[in-house]
Structure formats: C-alpha cells, structure tokens
N, C-alpha and C positions, 0 to 999 in steps of 0.2 A: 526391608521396608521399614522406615520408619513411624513414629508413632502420634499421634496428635495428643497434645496433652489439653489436660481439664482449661479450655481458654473461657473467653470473657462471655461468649453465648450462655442462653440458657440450657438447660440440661430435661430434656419436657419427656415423660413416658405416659402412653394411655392404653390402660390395659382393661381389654373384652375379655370375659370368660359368661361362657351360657350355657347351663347344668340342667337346667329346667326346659321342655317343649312339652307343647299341648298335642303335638298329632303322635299317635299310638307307634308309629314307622321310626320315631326316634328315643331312643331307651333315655332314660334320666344317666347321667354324667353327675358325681360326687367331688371330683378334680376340678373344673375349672374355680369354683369358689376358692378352692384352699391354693391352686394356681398365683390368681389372683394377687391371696395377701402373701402368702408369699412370697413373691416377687417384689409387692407392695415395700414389703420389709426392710429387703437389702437393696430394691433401688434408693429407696426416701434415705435412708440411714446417711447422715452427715459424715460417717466415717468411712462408707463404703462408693455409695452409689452417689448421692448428691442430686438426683434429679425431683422435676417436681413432679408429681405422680396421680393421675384421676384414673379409674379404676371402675369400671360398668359391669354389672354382674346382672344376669337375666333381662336386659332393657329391648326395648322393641325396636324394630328394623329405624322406622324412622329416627328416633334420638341416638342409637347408634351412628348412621350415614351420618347427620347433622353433625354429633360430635369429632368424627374422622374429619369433616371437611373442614369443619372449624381449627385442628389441630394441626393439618398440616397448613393452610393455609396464613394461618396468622403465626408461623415460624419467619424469622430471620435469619442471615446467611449462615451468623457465626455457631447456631442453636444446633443442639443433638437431639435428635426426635428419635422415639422410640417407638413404634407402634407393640401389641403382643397379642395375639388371638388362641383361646382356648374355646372348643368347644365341637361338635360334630362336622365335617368336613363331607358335603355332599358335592356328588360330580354327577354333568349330565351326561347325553349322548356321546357327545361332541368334546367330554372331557376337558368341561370347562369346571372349574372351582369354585364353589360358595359356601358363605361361613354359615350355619345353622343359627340361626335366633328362636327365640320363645315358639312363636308362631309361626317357623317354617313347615309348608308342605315338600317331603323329600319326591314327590312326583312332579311337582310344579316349583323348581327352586328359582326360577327369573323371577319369579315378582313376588315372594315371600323370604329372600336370602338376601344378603350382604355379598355381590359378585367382585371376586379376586379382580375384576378389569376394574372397577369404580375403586379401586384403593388404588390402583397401578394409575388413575388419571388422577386421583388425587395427590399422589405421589410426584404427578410431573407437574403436575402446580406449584410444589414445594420450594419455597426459596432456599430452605436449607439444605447444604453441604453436606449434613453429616445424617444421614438414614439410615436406621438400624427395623426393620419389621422380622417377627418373629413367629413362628406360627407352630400352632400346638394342633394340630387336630390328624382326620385321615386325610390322604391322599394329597397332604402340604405339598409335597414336591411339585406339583400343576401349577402352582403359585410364580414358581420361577419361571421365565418365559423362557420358552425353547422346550420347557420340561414335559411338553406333552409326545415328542418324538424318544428317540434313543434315548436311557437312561444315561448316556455319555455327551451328552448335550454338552457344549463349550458352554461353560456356566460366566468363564472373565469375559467373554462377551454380550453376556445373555442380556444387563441393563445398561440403559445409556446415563448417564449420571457421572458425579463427579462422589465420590463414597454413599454410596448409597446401595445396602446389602440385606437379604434376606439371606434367614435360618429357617429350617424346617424340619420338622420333627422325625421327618422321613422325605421316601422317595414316592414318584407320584400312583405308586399302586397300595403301599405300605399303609398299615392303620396303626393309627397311635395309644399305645395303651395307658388306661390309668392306674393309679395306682392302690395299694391294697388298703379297705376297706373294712378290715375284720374288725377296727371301729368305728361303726356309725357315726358318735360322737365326737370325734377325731376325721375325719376323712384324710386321704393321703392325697399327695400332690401327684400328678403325672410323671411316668417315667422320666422323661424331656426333662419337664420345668425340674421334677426335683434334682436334676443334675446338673442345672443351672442355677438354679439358689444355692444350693450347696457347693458351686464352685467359687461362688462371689461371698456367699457368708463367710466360709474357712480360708479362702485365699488363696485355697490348692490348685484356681484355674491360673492362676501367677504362673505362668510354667519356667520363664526363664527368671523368676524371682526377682524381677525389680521393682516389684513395690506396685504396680499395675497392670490389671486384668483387660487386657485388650479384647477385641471381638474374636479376632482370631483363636485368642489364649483358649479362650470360654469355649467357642468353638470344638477345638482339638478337646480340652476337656470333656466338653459333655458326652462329644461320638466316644472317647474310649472309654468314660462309663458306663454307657450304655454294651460297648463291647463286651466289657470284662464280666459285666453283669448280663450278659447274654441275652439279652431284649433283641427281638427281633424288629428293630430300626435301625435305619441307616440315615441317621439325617445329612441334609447336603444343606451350603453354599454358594448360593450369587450375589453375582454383583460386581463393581468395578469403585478399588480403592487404593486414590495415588498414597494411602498413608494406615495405618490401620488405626481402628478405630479405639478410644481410652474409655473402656466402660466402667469400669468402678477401680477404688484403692484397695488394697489388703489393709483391712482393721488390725491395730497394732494393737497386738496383746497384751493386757495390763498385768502385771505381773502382781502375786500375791504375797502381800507382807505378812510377817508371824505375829510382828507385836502390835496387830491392830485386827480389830474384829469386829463385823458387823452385827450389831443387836438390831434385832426389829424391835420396837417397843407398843407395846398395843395401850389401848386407852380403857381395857374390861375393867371394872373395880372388883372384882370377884375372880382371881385365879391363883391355881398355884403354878405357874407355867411363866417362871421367871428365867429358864434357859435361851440361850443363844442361839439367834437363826443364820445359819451362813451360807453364803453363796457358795454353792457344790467345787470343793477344790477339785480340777481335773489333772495329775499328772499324764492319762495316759484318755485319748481319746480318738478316736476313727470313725468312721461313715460308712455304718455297714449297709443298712436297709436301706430301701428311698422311700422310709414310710412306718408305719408303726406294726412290728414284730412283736413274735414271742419274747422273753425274757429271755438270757444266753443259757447255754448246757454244758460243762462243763465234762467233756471224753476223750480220756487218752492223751492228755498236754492239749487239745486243742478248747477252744471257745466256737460253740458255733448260737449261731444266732438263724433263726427261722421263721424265714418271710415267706409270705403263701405259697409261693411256687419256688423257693430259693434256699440254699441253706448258704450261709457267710460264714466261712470258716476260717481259724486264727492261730497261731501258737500262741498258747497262754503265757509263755516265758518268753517268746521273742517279740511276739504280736506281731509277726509276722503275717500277712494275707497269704490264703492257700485258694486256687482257683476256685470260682464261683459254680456250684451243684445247682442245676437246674431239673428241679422235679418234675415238672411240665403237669406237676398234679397238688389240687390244695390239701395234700396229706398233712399227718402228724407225724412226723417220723421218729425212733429212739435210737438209741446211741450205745455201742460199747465195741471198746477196744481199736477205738479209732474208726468203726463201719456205722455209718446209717441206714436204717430198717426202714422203708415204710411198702403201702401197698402202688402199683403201678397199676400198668394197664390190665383189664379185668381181672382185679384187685389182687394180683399175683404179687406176689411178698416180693422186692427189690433189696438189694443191699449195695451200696458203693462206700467206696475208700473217702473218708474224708480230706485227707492230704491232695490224693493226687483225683477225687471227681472218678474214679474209675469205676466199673461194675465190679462186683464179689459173687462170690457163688452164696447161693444162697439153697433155701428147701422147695421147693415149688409148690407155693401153696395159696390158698385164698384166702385173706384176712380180711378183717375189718378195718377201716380207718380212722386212725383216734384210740382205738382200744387195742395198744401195742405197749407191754412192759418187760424190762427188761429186770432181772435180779441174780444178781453171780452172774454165773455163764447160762443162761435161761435165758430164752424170749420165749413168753406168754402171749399168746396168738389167740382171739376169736377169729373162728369165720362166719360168713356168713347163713351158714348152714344151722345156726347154734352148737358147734361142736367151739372146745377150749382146748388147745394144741401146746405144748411142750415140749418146745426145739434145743435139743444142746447147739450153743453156739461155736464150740470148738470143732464139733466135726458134721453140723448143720444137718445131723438125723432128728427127726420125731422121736420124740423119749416115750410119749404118750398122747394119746389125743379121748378127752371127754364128752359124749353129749349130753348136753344142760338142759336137756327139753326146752331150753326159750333161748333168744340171743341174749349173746351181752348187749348192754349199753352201757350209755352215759359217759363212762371212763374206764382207763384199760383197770386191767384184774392189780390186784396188789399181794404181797407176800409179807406174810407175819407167825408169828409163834409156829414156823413149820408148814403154814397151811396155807392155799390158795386161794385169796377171796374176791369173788366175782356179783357184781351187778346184773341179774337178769330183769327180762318185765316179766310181770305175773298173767300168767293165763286165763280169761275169761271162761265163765261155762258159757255152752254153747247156745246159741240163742240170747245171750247178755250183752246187749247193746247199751247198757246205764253205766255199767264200772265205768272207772275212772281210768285210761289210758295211761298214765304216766307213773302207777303203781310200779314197785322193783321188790323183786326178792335179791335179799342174801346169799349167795349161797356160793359153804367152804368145802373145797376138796383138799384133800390130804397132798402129802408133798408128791405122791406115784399117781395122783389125777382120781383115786377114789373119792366118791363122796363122800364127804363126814356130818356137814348138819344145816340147816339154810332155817332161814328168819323173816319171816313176813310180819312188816309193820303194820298196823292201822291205817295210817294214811303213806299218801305218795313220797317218795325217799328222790332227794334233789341229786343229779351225778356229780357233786363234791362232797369230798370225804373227807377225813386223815385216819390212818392208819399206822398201831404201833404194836410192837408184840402185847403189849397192858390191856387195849382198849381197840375199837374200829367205832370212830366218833361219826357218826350218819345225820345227813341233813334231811330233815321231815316237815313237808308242809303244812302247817297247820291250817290256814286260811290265804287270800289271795295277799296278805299286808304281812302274815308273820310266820314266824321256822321256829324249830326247834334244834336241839342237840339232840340227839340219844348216842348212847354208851351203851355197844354192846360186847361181852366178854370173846377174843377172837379163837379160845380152846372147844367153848360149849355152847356158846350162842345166849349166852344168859344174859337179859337186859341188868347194867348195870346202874344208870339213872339218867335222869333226862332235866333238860334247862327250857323252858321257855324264852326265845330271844322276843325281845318288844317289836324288833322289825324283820323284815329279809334280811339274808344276810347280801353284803356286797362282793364277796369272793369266798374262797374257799374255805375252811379253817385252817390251820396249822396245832399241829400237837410239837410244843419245844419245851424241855424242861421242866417235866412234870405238869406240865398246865394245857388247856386247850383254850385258845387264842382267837379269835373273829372281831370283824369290825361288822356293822351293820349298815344299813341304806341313811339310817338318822345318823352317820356320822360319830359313833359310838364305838370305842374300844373295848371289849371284855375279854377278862381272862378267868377260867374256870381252874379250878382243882381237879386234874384228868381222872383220878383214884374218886372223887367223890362229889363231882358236879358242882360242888359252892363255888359262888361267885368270890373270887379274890381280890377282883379292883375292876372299875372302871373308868377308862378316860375320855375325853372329847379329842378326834381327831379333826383336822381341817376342812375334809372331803372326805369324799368315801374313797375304801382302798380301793388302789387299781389292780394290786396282785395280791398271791396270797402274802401273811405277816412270816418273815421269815428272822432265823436266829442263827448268830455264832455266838460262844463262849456262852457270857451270861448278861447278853445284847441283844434286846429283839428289835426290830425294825420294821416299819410300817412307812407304803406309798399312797399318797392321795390325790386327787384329781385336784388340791389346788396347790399342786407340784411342790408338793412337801414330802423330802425323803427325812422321817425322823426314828433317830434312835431312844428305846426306851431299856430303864436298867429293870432286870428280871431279876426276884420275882416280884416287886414291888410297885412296879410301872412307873417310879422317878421317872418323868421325861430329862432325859440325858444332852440331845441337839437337834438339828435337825438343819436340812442343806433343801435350798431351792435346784431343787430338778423336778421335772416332770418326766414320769415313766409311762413307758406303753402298756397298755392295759393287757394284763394276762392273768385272769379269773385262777387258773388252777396251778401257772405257776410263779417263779420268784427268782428273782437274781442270784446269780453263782458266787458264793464266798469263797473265795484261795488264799491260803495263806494271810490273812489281817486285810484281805483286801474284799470289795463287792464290786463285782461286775454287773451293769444294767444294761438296756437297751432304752434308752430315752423315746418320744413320741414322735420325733422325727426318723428315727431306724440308727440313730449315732448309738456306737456300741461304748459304756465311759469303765471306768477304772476309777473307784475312790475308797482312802484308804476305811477302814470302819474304824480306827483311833482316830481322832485330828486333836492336837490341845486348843483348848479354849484358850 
C-alpha cells in the first residue's frame, strides 16, 4: 500500500479529554488532561506533526457536539482530520457507545453523553478524504461498526469511505487504563495515548524508516507496546484505505557541537551563580515507563526501573531490554543478585529472575510493603505481625525472626555499625485517645536480631532518614511549616545534636562526604557538618528537589522541579553545571551512578544515560 504524503490540505486535529464528572457513578480520570497536551505537543510541532490542533478538556455536551459538527463539517477534500476522545466510555443495554462528559448520568447515557452514532453521522457529512478518529476510553471497540457482534468482525469492511479509520484503545469489552499517578503534580498519560506520543515524539513508530510515521506504522507500534508492556488491551483497527495514511515526520536530531555551549544568562544583580546551564547531553536514552517512575536501581549488570505495577529492566552494559515483570501489585520491591523481592498476593514474600520475568523460590512469608531491605546476602523483612525477620538470601532460610512489640513503618529497617535499625510507632497507654499518632520509636537490634537500645524522640520522627555507621540523621516535626535534624549516635543511642530547618523538608536527606545534605520546601540547599551539626553553606536551588541529593567522587548533585539536574563541587557548594532535564519525583530515592555515568528516569518514564563529567 502506498502512502499519502503531507499534500496541500489542511492538517486539522480536535482533541476531547474529560477527567472531571459530577455524578458519584463516574470516578475522576487524571489522564485525559495530560492526554490531551500531550498529543497537543507532537501533533502542533512543525517538525513532527504539522496539524492545526483545538483541544476541549472538561466542556459540556453541548459545545462539545457543536464543536464536532463544526470540525468535520467545514473540512475539505484534500484536509486530514483528526478527531481523539479521552475519557470514560459508557455502554447501554443494547451495547451502544457514548463518550462520558462533565455532566453524564452513566444510568441515563442518551441524553446526557456524546453518542458513537452522532460522530459516525457527522462523520458521513465529512467532505474530507482523509479521517483519522481515535478513541481513548472503555469499551472503544463498539465504536467500530460491526464491533458489537464477534470480536472477529471484518473490520476492512466495517466503513464505507474512502480512508477513513478508526483506532481504539481496545476491544469492545476491554477497559482502558490510565496511567500511574504516584505524582499528583505530574499526572501520567494513558496507557494508549502514552504509546502514541511517544511513538511520534522519538520516531520509533517509523518502522520501515523512511522518514514517516504513517497510521498504520503508529498503529503496529502502539499494539506491541502495549504487548511487550503487558497491559491488558488489545487495541483494533477500522476502516477502508486505498493509501495509508502520513501522520507526522521523524524529528531530525540536532546533533551536539563541543565548541559551542549554551549559557543561560539571567538578569538577578545579586549572585554568584555564573556557571553554565546546558541542555541535558543524551548519549544513551530509551522509553522505559509510560509515565513517571521510581529512579533506576542498579542489580547485578542490570538497570531496572519501577513503575507501579512493572519493573523495566536493562543490561547496564549493553542496554539491552530484558522482558517486561508485571507485578500486578503497587509494591516496592528490592533487588540482589539479579532477583526482585516484593510482597504478592496475601502479602507472601515473591521473588523473580530479573533477566528472564521468571518465579524464584523464595521463604514463605508475610511481609510488609515498602519495608523490604536488602544488605550483603540479607533481606530484612517486617511483617505484618510486628515481628523483624532475617532471610539468608543464598539459601532462603530465616536466620532469625524478632518481635518489636509494634510494626515497622514508614521505611524499610537500615544496617549500620553492625546493628539493625528499625522504625516502629509508639504505643499509646490505654484509654489515650490525645497522643499524637504518627510518633516512631527507634529501635536497634544487634546483628543475631537481639535487642540493643531504642530512642523515643519528643516529637513525631518523619519516615526519611539517612543512615551511616557515624550518625542515623532522623527527621522530626517540629510544627505543621518546619523539621528538624537530629543526630543520633548508631552504637548507643546518644543524641548527638540537632539543626533546626526554616522549612519542611522537600525529600529525604542524604549523608555524602562527611556532610548531611537537604533541600527544603523554600527552595533552599543546606549542608551540615554530619560529626557536629554546623551549618556549612547554603544555596538557592531553582525548585524544590524531586529526589533525594545524591553524590559521586567529590560531586554532589541535586534535581528540581524546574527541571534543573545541577552539579555542585563538595565540600564547598561551588555550583559547578547544571543540565535541563526534568526527573520523576522519588522522595527517598536517587539516580544510579556507574562508572562516571548517571542514570535517571525523567517524568515521562524515558530511562537517560548522562555522563556526570561533560567540559564546559
């Protein structure tokens, strides 16, 4: 089949996403908004897409239907219209389709919805040739006519038209999921769309590599990402096209010069922050997540990266993709020797092969989720029971098991100077409904699981930490605006001193290079003397961090929400560079350093590779 190229029509897309309803029967949707602009992005882009692009997010039925009618109707022959619907897809009796608006009743959907037939007659109004609609929600598959019989419906006969095709995000019983969420601030795109933007942004939907992404290309693309990444959709295709259709170009990648370098220059009359800002060099970069992940973990040669229900995993040296681990659970899992740990169904301890996705034997036990550490051949286990369990991981016996009188929380246990140190809550007397709930004791056991000493602070202790053989640096709430540090000695339990932070803090601390490290909510860098709490320097960062401040050699580095990855020289806080990326938010932890290199996970789920030397 040959291919219709970019001709003299115009290029028109109108994209519905509706996140928001008012009747209780439809849950709030986070995805279509971010749907939406992203697709917004790489259609508008002069280099990619080239269409012109209006975009409705939460509007009501009426200006919704008006603007459909208006769009296909005032097309002409030689014009590519794009229609794209994100949002809840309800069906009736009779297994008919309508798109969910603000104010749909899902019991009464004929006169409060947007009906699959009123697009299908606007549709044959159309004077244009070239129809592309695209549909994001459940039970899309109804959309294609014939789709309400056998899931094997003749679909090249299914419209009458001359190129004119839908996509759907599944089949007509299938629901479409969104995507992960574990930042608010951030919302992720849908399964679907984000394997559709991301095959028109990088160009990887190109399949036969000539320079243009056809419907088809996108097509085949999106279904085997969704494949590979194990979502449970099957989108299909209708339609009838004597030609296939030219959806966007492959952006040609600018290639990056040595003897030229971007300075941003700012207009403050007051700084010492004359270093150079550059655009993030990528040697080596991939599309892991479809959405915003943990930061990568570096175990056993591989890189895996860890999306709510998925683990993406890599060889670090070849960057190789190793199939895709579907947890089917929003666990935290740990890592060693190439096996992922977390808790499964009735929170029985799982283990699989990272390489090959396979099951491992494992201890059969009940854990906690989230509070799983690993150190040597150890894994440090709560259950839920409040017992602390100690698995050799070579030959997957209990070495010992402790009960803490309370559970852990907050975060898994940590090992330092020999000794085992664990987060519990504090116990109320009985009849005390006043204490304050979120109070934690310390408390360390020895390396064989006996107790040695625990530590009840004053006030409530936040579940980030850092811990070193020196020091177990503890966050303490002072008031609803501001935290502290304390320094507690990790042999005896002896308070060693304490800092007053001006705000919350934004992430977790970091203990690197004799210093202990935080940024705050006010956008504030501080580094402490870990041996004796004095303030050593403070600087102004651009946003607050998204992860913890993390360090190789004598470089520490810090990420901020106004997608600034900057390096700073220790111990003195020279700001050193600093590279436009935006990274995914991950409070407790930090990107994998190998070798002179850092590994992120940016806020789209793209796993990057940048060197941590570049010359100025």
């Amino acid at each position: 089949m040959t291919t219709q190229t970019f001709g003299e029509g115009h290029r028109r897309a109108l994209l519905i996403g509706t996140g928001t309803y008012d009747h209780p029967g439809l849950s709030k949707l986070l995805s279509p908004e971010a749907d939406c602009a992203g697709l917004t992005e790489v259609l508008r882009d002069p280099e990619i897409g080239q269409f012109e692009v209006q975009q409705l997010v939460d509007a009501d039925r009426p200006l919704l239907e008006r603007a459909i009618e208006e769009f296909f109707l005032t097309a002409r022959r030689d014009d590519v219209c794009l229609l794209y619907f994100s949002c809840h897809g309800v069906r009736n009796r009779s297994d008919k389709l309508y798109f969910a608006v603000r104010n749909t009743d899902p019991e009464r959907p004929a006169h409060s919805s947007i009906s699959a037939s009123f697009v299908h007659d606007m549709m044959d109004e159309c004077r244009a040739r070239s129809i592309v609609v695209v549909v994001d929600c459940c039970y899309s598959g109804l959309f294609i006519p014939g789709a309400k019989g056998s899931e094997s419906a003749g679909f090249e006969e299914a419209l009458a038209g001359h190129g004119r095709v839908i996509i759907t995000a599944g089949t007509r019983m299938q629901r479409a999921w969104e995507g992960d969420h574990s930042d608010a601030e951030a919302p992720a795109l849908s399964r679907f769309t984000a394997a559709i933007v991301e095959g028109l942004r990088s160009g990887d939907a190109d399949l036969n590599g000539d320079g243009i992404v056809t419907l088809q290309d996108l097509f085949k693309y999106s279904s085997e990402r969704l494949h590979l990444e194990r979502i449970e959709q099957t989108p299909r295709m209708g339609g009838e096209m004597q030609y296939d259709i030219a959806l966007a170009r492959v952006k040609k990648k600018r290639r990056q010069r040595s003897s030229r370098t971007t300075v941003k220059k700012t207009t403050s009359r007051r700084t010492s922050d004359t270093s150079p800002t550059r655009q993030a060099q990528v040697p080596w970069r991939v599309s892991a997540a479809s959405g915003s992940a943990r930061q990568p973990v570096l175990s056993d040669g591989t890189l895996v990266v860890h999306e709510k229900y998925s683990l993406h995993v890599f060889d670090a040296e070849s960057h190789r993709r190793y199939p895709l681990i579907q947890t089917n659970y929003p666990c935290s899992p740990v890592y060693h020797g190439g096996t992922a740990y977390f808790p499964g169904p009735r929170s029985l301890l799982r283990s699989i092969d990272l390489r090959t996705g396979k099951p491992r034997r494992s201890a059969r036990l009940q854990v906690c989720d989230g509070l799983l550490r690993v150190s040597a051949d150890t894994l440090y286990a709560p259950s839920p029971d409040g017992s602390l369990h100690s698995i050799d991981l070579r030959s997957d016996g209990i070495r010992w098991s402790q009960r803490l009188g309370q559970p852990a929380v907050g975060c898994p246990p940590e090992v330092a100077a020999g000794s085992v140190i664990v987060l519990t809550e504090e116990s109320r007397p009985l009849g005390d409904a006043t204490g304050p709930s979120e109070k934690r004791v310390l408390a360390v056991l020895e390396a064989t699981g006996h107790p040695k000493w625990s530590y009840r602070p004053e006030g409530s202790l936040s579940a980030e930490w850092a811990v070193t053989d020196f020091g177990i640096y503890l966050v303490q709430q002072v008031d609803l605006s501001r935290q502290r540090i304390l320094a507690v000695d990790p042999t005896d339990g002896e308070a060693l001193w304490r800092f007053d932070a001006a705000a919350n803090l934004a992430a977790a601390p970091a203990a690197v290079g004799g210093m202990v490290v935080f940024g705050d909510v006010d956008n504030r860098l501080i580094a402490l003397d870990a041996k004796t709490g004095g303030q050593l320097w403070e600087r102004k960062t651009k946003g607050r961090l998204l992860t913890r401040p993390f360090a190789t050699g004598d470089t520490l580095f810090t990420a901020d929400r106004a997608a600034t990855l900057a390096a700073w020289k220790l111990p003195v806080g020279r700001k050193l560079r600093s590279y436009d990326v935006l990274l995914s938010a991950d409070r407790q932890g930090a990107p994998a350093c190998i070798n002179d290199w850092i590994y992120l996970t940016d806020s789209q789920g793209a796993l990057h590779a940048l060197p941590t030397k570049l010359r100025a």
